[in-house]
C-alpha positions, 0 to 999 in steps of 0.5 A, a space after each residue: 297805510 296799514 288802514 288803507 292796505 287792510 280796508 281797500 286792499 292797496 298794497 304797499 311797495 318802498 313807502 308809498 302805494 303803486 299801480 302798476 301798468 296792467 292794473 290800471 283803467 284807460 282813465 286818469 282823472 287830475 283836476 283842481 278845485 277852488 280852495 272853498 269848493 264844498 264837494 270836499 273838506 277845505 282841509 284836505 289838501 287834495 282828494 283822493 279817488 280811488 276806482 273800484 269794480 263793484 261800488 255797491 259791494 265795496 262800500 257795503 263791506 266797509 261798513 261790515 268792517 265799520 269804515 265811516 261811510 257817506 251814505 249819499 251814493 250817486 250815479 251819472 252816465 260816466 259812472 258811480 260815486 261813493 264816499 267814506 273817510 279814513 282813520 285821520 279824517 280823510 275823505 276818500 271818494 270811490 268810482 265806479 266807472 262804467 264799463 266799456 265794451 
């Protein structure tokens, strides 16, 4: 928790991390995959996809802070997508949606 407080700037509250209401997007994005799906380790038993405001930013200050960064980045119409793993391994993707006017 502290790796991910002190890195993402998640803060903690009763043991776990919260959103509140006004900090959150529109979007809330739950989806499965098949258990031999590649697009993350087949044991992490989910992903977790955190959205952020400056992809590019964020991803280049955690490798300043030598956070274990995927160096693929992609873009598509709806957004960009960054990857980098915690301390036990996990892999954690980042969103950059695209902005809405």
């Amino acid at each position: 928790m502290k790796w991910y407080e002190r890195h993402l700037d998640l803060v903690k509250s009763d043991g776990s991390f919260a959103f509140p209401a006004p900090t959150q997007r529109a979007q809330v994005v739950f989806a499965f995959f098949k258990q031999d799906d590649a697009y993350f380790p087949p044991a992490q038993k989910a992903m977790i996809n955190l959205q952020v405001d400056d992809l590019d930013g964020v991803l280049d200050r955690l490798i300043d802070e030598g956070v274990i960064v995927d160096p693929k980045r992609e873009s598509y119409d709806f957004g960009k997508f960054g990857w980098i793993n915690d301390p036990e391994g996990n892999r954690v993707e980042l969103w950059q949606p695209v902005a809405i006017d």
